[in-house]
N, C-alpha and C positions, 0 to 999 in steps of 0.2 A: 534383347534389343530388336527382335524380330518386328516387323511390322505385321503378322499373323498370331493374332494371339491364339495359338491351340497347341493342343499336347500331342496332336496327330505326326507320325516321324515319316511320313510321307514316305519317301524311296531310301530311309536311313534307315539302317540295322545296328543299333547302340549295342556295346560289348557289355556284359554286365561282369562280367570275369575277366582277370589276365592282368600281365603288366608291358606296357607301351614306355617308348622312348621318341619321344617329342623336343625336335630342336636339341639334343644331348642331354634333355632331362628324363628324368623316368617317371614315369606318372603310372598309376592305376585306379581304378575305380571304386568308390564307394561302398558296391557289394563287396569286392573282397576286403576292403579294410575294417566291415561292419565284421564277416566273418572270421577275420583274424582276432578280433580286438575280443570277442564274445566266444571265441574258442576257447577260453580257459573255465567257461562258467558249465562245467558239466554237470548233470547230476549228481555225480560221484563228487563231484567237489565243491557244489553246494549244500550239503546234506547236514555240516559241520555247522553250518550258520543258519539254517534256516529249520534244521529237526526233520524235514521229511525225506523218507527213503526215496531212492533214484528208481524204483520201480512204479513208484504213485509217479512222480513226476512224468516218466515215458508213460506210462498210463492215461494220464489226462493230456500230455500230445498228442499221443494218437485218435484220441474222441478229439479233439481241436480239430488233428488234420483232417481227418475222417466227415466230417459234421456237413451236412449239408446247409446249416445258416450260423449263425453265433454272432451270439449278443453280449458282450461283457458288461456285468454290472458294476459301474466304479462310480460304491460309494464314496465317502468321504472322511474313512480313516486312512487310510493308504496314505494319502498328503500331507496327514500329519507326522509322519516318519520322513526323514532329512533323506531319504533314495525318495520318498513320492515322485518327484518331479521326472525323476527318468526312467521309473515305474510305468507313468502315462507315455512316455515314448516308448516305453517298450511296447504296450499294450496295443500301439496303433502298427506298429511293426506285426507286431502277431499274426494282426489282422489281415496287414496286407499280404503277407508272406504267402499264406495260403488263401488267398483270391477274392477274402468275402467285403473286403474294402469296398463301399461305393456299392455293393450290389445285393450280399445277402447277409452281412452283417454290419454291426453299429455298438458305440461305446453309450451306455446308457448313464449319464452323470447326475449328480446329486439338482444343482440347482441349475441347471439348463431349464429354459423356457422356448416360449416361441417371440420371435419377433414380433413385435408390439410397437411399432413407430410412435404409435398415441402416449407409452410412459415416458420417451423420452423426450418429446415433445410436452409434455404438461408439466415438467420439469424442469425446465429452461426458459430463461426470459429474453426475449426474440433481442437480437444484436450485444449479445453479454453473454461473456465467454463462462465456464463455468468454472470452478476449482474442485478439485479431489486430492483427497490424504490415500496412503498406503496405510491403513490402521495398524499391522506389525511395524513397522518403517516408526509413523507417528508413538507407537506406546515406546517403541526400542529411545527413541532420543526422550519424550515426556517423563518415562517414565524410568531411565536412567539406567533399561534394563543392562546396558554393555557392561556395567560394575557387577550385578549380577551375576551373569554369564561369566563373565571373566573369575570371580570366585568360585564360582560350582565347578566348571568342567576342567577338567586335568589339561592342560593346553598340549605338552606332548603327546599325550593318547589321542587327541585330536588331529594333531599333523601326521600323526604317523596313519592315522586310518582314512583321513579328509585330505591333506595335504596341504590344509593351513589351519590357523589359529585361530580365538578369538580375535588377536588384534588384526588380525589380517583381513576379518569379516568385517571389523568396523572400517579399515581400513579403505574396504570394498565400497561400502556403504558411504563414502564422504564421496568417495570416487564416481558413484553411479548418482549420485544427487548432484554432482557439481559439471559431468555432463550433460546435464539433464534427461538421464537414462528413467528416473524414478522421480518423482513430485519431492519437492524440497522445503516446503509449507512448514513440517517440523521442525526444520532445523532455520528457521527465520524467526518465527513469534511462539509465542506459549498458546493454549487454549484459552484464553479471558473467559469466554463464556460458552461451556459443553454442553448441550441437550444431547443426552444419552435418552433414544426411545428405542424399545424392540429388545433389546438385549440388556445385560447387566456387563459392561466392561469389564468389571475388575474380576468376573466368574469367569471370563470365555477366554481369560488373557493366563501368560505363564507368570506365576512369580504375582499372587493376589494381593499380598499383602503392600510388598515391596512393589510393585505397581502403583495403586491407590495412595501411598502415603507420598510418592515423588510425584504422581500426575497433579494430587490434589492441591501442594504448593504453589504448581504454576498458574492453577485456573481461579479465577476471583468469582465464579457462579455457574455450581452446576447443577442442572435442570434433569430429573430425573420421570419420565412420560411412563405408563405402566398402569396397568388394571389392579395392582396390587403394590405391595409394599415389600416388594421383593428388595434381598438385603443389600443391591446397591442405591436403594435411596435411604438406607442407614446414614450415608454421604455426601447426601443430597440440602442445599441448599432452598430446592422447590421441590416439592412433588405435587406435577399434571395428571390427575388420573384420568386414565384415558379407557374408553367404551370398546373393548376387546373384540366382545362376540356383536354388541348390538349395533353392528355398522351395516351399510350396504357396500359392496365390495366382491372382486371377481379373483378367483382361484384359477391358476393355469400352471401346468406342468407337461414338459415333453413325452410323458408316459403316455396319455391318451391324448388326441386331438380335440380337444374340448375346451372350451370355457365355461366354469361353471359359476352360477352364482351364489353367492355368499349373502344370506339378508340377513334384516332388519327385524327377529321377533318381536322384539321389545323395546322400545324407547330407553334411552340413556337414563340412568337414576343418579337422582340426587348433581353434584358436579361434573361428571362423568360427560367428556365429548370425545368426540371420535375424533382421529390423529391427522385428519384434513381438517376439521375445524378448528383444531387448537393450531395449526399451522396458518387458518386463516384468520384466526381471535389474534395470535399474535402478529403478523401482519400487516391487520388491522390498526394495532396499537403502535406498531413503529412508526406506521405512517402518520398517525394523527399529533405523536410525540414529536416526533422530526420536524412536522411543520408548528403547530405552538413553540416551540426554541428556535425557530428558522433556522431550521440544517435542511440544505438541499441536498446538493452531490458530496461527496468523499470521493477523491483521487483513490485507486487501488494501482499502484504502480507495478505491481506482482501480475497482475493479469493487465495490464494495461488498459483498464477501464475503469467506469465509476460505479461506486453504489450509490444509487438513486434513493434515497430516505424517504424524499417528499413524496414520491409518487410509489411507496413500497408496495403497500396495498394493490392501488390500481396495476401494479405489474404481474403479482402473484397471480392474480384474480382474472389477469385478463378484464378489466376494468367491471368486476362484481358478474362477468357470463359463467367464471367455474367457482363461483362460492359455496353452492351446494354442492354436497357430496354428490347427490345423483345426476347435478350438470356436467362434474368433475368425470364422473364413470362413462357417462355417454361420450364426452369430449375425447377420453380414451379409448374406445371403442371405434366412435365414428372415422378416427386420425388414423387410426391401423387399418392398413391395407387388407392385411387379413380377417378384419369383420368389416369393417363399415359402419356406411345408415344402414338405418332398421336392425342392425343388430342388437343395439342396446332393447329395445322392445321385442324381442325374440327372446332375447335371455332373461329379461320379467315373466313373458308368459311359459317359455317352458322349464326356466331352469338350467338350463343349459345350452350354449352354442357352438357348434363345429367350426374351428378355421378353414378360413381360406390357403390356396396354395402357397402364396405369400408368403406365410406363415416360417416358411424354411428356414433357417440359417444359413445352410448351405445348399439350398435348391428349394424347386418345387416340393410342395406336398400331393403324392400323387391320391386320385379319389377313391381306386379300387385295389388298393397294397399297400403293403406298411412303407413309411419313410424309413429310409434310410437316410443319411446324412451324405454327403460328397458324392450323388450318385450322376450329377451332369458332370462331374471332372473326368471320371471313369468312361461313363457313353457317351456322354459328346466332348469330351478331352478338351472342356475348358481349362485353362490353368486356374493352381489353386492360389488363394490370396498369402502367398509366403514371399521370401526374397526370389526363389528361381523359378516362381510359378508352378511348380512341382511340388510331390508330397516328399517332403523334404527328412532325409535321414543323416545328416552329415551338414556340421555346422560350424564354420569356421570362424567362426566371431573368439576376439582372444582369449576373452576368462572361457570359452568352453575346452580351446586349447588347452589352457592353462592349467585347468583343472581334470583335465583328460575324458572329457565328456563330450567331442565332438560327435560322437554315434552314439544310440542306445545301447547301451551296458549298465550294470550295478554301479551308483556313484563311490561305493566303497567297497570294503572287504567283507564286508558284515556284521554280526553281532553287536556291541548297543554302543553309544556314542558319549553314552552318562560313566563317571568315574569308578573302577571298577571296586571299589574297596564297600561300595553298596552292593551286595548280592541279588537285589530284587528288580525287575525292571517293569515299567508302570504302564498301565494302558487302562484309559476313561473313555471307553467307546458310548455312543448315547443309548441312552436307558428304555426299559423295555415299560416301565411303567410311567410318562409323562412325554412332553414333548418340550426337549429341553428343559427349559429350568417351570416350565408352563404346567401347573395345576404338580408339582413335583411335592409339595406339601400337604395334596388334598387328603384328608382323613380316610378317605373311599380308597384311595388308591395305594395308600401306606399301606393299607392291613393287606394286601397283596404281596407285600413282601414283608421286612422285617419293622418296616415302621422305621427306624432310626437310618444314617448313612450309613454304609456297610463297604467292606472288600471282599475278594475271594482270592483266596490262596487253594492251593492244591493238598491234599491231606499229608503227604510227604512232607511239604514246610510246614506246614503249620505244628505237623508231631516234629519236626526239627528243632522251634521255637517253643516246644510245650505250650502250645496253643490250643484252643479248643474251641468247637463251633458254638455260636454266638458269646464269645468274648471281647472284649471291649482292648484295641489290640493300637500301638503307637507306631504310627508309619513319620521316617523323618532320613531326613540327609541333611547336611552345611546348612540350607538354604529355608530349612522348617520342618513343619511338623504339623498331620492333622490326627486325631480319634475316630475311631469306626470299629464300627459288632465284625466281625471274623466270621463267613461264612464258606465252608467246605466245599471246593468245587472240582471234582476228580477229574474233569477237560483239561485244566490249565496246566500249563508247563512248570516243572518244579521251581523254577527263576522268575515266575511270574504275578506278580499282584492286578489285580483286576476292579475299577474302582468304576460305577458306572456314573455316567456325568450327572449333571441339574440341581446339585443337591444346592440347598441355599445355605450361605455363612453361619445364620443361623441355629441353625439345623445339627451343628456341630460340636461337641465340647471343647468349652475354649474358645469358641467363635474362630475355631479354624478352615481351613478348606481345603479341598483335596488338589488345589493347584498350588497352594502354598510351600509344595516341594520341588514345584517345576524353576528353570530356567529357559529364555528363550534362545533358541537357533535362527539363524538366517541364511539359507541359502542362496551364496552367491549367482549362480544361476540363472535366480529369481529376480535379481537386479540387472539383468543386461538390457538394453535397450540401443537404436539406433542401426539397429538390424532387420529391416525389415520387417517380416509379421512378427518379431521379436522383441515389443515394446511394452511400457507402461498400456494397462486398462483396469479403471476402477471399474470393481468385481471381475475382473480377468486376469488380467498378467500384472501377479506383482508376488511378493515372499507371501507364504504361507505360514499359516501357525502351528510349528512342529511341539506337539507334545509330548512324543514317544521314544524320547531318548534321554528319559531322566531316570537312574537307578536309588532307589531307597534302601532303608533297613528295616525290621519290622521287631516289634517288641511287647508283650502283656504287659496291659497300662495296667 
């Protein structure tokens, strides 16, 4: 409430320890409640759940606390384990603890970018609000996963290690929709008409089968965009094939300060357009349809506004100035603060361009040091964009109450969350030979490995199962069942199957997949909102797709 927005304590000396008696209540602070609540999580007594001895663990503390800068790499498995979520709060904890927050260290994340003003601007049709789905959220109601879920996991194992249910999740989930904590688009209308481009839904989701055969019900036409014929336009009522590599287009990533360009070798063959012109081919075609049938506007009383038919084209378009792809690139370019003009012709002739300071997320980009992230909140003690303007460790919003996760701690006890009467526990990290499901078929890159989809087990299971390397081996629970060659892997843990992702349906005997054992999880969590920086954002805050807490069995097919 201060009329001084700074983190500066001026002539205040804040207690970070102790406990006070305020007005005849007792109040104490945040550090010690953080330190009470995470007293219990010693190495000695993490050692049960996690496999590694408490002397590796003091070992890699002391290099933490010891370290003169630290950079945490946080890929993008971790998130998919049901503790992810307070895994990343712990991880910023860490950081701060020992001092390198905001100054000589930084959390390096998978899809972080730079601020780009121009994508989301080119994006957007000027005085038209936008819409976005929760894709977990949207497949959970489409695709009927709660029936699912609710048959696979043991609900008591559940409360006893989570401290609630399935239904209590769903329960959550009507709860944080009907606040309007979370987007509620799924639980109004069905998909009528899905353009699935970039990915293949029914591979990247839990429960493939059982996914695809409820989502496919509800939608009357789905459009499948793709440089190949990858196995979800098996499903497909259109397949758009779309110009993959032969586009113009720019690459960015928080790793290096660059922008790099992405050409055009080759002209498009045969049907093949690039995935702004089929966005502007179709467009094109609703507007010309809309107006021979005279449809003008459609009321959308969900976003309180209209869609505009007649003039769809001229809105996408910008009245035909981003119809080409390279008016499109420079528009984005020129719109970001952090390039500008002349940088689109900067990046033709050299190939590459260095952002601007701008660029930051959370501050400048300085020109002679590496970025760090939060590093003006630290030296000039701006406050951060949270509820208390602070880097916030202590959250009093209910369901974190509720579920005993107001500070960073483990959200459970440990060990796996999938019913225990499967001995195998599953983990499909992404693959060393393709990128994602991308060229995952190519002939070139097969003979690199085994050419077929494969698992690894650890040679102790697999002599357990009279198993043997390259055997054709049946992985299944309640909820499915895929085929794969057995391959010996002495690293893995005796309870662990290891199934590397991308493979396509295809690809499988039986046309099965290696997600067809999973069910999906939702952490409630994930669904809070109306908490300050604690809200709904597509591609930011919303439930994650937890894959790593489904247990199988394994067996010679």
């Amino acid at each position: 409430g201060s009329k001084d927005k700074t983190l500066k304590f001026g002539a205040i000396d804040p207690a970070l320890e102790g406990t006070f008696n305020a007005d005849g209540i007792q109040v104490t602070t945040v550090f010690e409640r953080l330190k009470a609540e995470i007293a219990p999580y010693t190495p000695e007594a993490t050692q049960a759940a996690t496999g590694v001895h408490p002397t590796v663990v003091r070992q890699l503390a002391g290099w933490i606390a010891e370290c003169k800068a630290l950079r945490i790499l946080d890929g993008y498995n971790n998130q998919k384990h049901f503790d992810g979520f307070q895994c990343g709060r712990l991880k910023i904890l860490i950081i701060t603890l020992i001092g390198h927050h905001g100054t000589t260290g930084s959390i390096a994340t998978t899809y972080e970018g730079w601020k780009l003003e121009g994508n989301t601007e080119l994006g957007a049709v000027k005085g038209k609000p936008g819409r976005s789905v929760s894709m977990v959220l949207a497949q959970w109601v489409w695709g009927e996963q709660y029936r699912r879920t609710k048959a696979y996991y043991d609900d008591a194992q559940l409360k006893e290690n989570l401290g609630f249910g399935v239904d209590d999740m769903e329960a959550m989930r009507k709860e944080s929709e009907a606040k309007g904590w979370m987007p509620n688009w799924q639980s109004i209308k069905n998909p009528v008409v899905y353009i699935n481009g970039g990915i293949n839904i029914f591979a990247t989701s839990n429960g493939y089968q059982h996914l695809a055969e409820n989502f496919l019900k509800r939608c009357e036409l789905l459009v499948v965009v793709d440089f190949r014929l990858n196995s979800g336009a098996m499903y497909a009522d259109i397949v758009l094939p779309a110009a993959a590599m032969e586009k113009l287009d720019i690459r960015e990533t928080s790793v290096t300060r660059f922008i790099h360009a992405y050409g055009q070798p080759v002209k498009p063959m045969y049907e093949r357009k690039t995935d702004w012109q089929i966005n502007v081919a179709l467009a094109r075609k609703i507007q010309e349809r809309a107006r021979a049938r005279g449809v003008t506007r459609v009321d959308d009383p969900e976003i309180k506004s209209t869609i505009d038919f007649d003039t769809f084209y001229d809105d996408f378009t910008m009245k035909g100035a981003i119809e080409k792809d390279e008016d499109a690139l420079r528009f984005v370019m020129e719109k970001s603060k952090a390039l500008g003009p002349g940088t689109y012709e900067e990046l033709m002739k050299n190939g590459f361009v260095a952002v601007g300071s701008s660029a930051g997320k959370t501050g400048p980009i300085p020109k002679d040091k590496p970025y760090r992230p939060f590093t003006v909140n630290v030296t000039e003690k701006k406050p951060y964009g949270t509820l208390t303007g602070r880097l916030q460790f202590y959250v009093d919003h209910d369901w974190f109450q509720r579920l005993g996760a107001t500070v960073p701690k483990p959200q459970f006890k440990g060990g796996n969350l999938g019913p225990k009467k499967y001995p195998f526990i599953t983990n499909s990290p992404h693959t060393r030979w393709g990128i994602h499901s991308f060229a995952r078929n190519e002939q070139w890159l097969l003979r690199h490995q085994r050419g077929t989809p494969d698992i690894c087990l650890s040679p102790k299971a697999m002599a357990g199962k009279g198993i043997k390397d390259g055997d054709m081996v049946r992985i299944f629970n309640g909820q499915g069942e895929f085929f794969a060659m057995a391959k010996a892997a002495p690293s893995l843990p005796d309870n662990m199957l290891f199934s590397e992702h991308g493979w396509e349906q295809y690809m499988y005997k039986n046309m099965t997949h290696y997600n067809m054992i999973s069910a999906e999880l939702i952490n409630p969590l994930e669904m809070v909102g109306g908490y300050g920086h604690i809200k709904y954002a597509s591609g930011g805050f919303n439930p994650n797709r937890i894959f790593y807490e489904t247990t199988v069995d394994i067996e010679k097919a």
